[in-house]
C-alpha positions, 0 to 999 in steps of 0.5 A: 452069451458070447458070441450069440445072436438070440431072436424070438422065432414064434409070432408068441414074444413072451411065456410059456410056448415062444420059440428063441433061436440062438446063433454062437459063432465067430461071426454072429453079428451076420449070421446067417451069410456064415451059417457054417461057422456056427451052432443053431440052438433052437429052444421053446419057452416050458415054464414060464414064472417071471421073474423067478424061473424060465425053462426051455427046451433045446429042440434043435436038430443037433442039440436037444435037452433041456435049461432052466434060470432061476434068480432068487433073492441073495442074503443081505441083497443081491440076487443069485442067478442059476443057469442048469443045462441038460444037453444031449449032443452027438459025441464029436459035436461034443467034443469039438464044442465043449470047450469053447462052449466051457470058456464062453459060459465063464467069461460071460458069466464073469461080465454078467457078474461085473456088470452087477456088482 
């Protein structure tokens, strides 16, 4: 994601029951000196079925819900990869974040895509 710092939080680095972290902000790469310029999304590892499926739970104080990725083989090779999230937030945190947050997910998955294909 752009933008993002992601760290396993838990003392389990892989499967069902790890804890990720996941700082977006402008100044990510230093997070936590600019904390407050920033979103803490807090997840656990629900599913865990590589390299097919990885669901988490969104666990934090401000937003909760849930996400799963999926990769399965594509039609003449490739692989597709689907991301769904379910994410319950207070309406004016919403609003102030959904379209950086919209802008974001299409440029990374634009990169993601490039660097695949």
């Amino acid at each position: 994601m752009l933008q993002t710092k992601v760290w396993v939080t838990s003392d389990i680095t892989e499967g069902v029951g790890t804890s990720i972290a996941a700082f977006t902000g402008p100044f990510y790469r230093i997070y936590p000196t600019f904390k407050s310029f920033g979103l803490l999304d807090l997840m656990t590892v629900t599913r865990w079925d590589p390299p097919h499926q990885c669901d988490v739970e969104h666990v934090g104080s401000v937003l909760k819900g849930s996400g799963t990725f999926k990769l399965r083989e594509a039609h003449g090779g490739g692989t597709h990869f689907d991301w769904s999230e379910t994410i319950i937030a207070p309406k004016v945190i919403y609003l102030l974040i959904a379209p950086f947050l919209y802008i974001g997910v299409r440029i990374s998955l634009a990169r993601f895509s490039r660097s695949f294909g």
